[in-house]
NUFI-364313 format. One record per atom (N, C-alpha, C): x negated, y negated, z negated. Coordinates in steps of 0.2 Angstrom, whole numbers, padded with zeros to 4 digits, always signed. Layout:
N
XYZ...
END
This chain:
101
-0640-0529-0294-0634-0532-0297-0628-0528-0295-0624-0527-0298-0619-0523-0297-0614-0527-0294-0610-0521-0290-0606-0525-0286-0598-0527-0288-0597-0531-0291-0591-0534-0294-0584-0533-0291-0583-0534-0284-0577-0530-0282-0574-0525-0279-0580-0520-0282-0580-0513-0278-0574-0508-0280-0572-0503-0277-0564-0500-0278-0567-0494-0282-0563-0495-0287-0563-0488-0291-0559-0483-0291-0562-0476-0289-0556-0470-0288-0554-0472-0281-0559-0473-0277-0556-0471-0269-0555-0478-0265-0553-0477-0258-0551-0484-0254-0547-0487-0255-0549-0493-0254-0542-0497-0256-0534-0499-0253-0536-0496-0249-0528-0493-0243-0527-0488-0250-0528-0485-0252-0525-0480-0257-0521-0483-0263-0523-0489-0265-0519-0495-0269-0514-0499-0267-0517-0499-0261-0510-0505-0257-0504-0503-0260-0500-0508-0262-0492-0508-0264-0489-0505-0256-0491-0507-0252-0487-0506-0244-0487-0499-0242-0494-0495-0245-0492-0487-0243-0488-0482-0248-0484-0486-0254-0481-0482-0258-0474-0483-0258-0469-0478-0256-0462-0482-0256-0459-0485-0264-0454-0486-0262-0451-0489-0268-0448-0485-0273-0449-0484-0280-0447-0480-0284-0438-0479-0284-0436-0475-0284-0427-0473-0285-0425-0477-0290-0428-0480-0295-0422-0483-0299-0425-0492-0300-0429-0494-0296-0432-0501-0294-0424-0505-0290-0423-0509-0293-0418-0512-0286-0423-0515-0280-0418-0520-0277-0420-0520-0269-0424-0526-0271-0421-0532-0272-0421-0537-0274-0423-0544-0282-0429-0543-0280-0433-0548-0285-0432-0556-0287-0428-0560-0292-0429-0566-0293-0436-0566-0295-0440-0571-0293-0444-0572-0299-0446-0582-0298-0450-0580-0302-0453-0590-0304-0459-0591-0300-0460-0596-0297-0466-0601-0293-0470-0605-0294-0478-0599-0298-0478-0603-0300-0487-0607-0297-0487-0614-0296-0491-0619-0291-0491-0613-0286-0485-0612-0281-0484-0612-0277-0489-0604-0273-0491-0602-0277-0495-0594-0276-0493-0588-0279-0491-0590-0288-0491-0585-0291-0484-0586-0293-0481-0578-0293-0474-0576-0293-0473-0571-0300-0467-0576-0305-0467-0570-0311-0460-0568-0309-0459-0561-0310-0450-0558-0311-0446-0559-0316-0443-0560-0315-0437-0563-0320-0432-0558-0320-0429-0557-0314-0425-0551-0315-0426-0547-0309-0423-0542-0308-0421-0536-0303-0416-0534-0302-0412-0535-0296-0406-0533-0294-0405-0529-0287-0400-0526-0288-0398-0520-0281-0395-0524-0276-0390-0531-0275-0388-0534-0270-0389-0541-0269-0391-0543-0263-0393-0549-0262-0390-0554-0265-0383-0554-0262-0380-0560-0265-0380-0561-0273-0380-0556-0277-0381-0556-0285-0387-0559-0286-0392-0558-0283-0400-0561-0286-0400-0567-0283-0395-0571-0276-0396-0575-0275-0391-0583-0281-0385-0578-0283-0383-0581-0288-0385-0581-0296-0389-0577-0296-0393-0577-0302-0395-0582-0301-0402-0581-0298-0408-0587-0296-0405-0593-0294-0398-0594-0293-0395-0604-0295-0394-0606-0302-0391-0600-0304-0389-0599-0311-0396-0601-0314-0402-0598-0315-0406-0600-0318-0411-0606-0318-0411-0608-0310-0413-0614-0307-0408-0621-0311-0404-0618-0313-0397-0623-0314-0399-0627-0321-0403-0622-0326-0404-0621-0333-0412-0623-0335-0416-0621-0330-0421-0621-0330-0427-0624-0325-0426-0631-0323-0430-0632-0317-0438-0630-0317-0436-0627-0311-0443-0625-0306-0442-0624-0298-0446-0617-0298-0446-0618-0290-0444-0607-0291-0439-0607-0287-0439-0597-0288-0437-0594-0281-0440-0589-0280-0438-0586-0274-0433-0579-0278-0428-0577-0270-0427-0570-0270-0433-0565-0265-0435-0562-0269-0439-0555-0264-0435-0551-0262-0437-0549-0257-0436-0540-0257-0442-0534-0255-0440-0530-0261-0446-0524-0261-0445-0522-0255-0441-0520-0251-0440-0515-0244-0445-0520-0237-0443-0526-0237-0446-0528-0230-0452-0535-0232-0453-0536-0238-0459-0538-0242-0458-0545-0239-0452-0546-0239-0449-0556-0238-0445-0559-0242-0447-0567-0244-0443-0568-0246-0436-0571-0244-0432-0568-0245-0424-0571-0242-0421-0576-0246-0422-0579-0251-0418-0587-0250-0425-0590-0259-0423-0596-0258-0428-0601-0262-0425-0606-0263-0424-0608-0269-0421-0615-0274-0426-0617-0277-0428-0624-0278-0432-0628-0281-0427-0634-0284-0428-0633-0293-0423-0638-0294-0427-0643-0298-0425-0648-0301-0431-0655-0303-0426-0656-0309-0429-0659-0315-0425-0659-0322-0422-0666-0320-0418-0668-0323-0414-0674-0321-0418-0680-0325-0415-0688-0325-0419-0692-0325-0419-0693-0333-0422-0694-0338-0421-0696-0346-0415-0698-0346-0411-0695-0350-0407-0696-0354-0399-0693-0350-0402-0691-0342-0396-0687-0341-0395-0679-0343-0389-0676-0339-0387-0671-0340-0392-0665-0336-0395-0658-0335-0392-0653-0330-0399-0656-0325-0398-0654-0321-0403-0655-0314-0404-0654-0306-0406-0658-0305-0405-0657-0297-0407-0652-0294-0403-0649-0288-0408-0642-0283-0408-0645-0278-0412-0642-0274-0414-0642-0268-0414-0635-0267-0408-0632-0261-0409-0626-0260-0412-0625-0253-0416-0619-0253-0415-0618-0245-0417-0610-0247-0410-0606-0244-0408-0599-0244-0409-0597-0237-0412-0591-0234-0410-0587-0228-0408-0581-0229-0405-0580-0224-0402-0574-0222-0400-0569-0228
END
């Protein structure tokens, strides 16, 4: 039986995202969408924090879910809004923020 998770083209340290730096024209700073709390799609890409943190309310605002800001440099994520669609027949929707550092 063949082995199904074997690495092609070398060890797997050699793929890691963590041993390659970050390309010169990638920003720092990743919005993206949460989704069932595992998997992360990007939304956008920005060079300063506070911009991606105001995006990512902006979006949350328009579109309830759950979004974090990443950052490529120290592989955390620093702030997270989770917003819930309002009740029938209202306006807009609720957030629950929680932003660090």
């Amino acid at each position: 039986m063949k082995q199904l998770n074997r690495n092609i083209g070398g060890p797997a340290a050699a793929h890691h995202p963590a041993n390659h730096t970050q390309p010169a024209n990638q920003n720092e700073f990743c919005v993206c969408r949460v989704i069932e709390d595992c998997a992360l799609i990007k939304i956008e890409s920005l060079n300063k924090l506070h911009a991606a943190k105001k995006y990512m309310r902006r979006v949350a605002l328009h579109f309830p879910g759950s979004y974090v800001v990443f950052s490529h440099r120290s592989k955390r994520v620093l702030g997270k809004v989770i917003s819930h669609a309002a009740a029938e027949g209202g306006m807009g929707c609720t957030l629950e923020m929680k932003l660090t550092a």
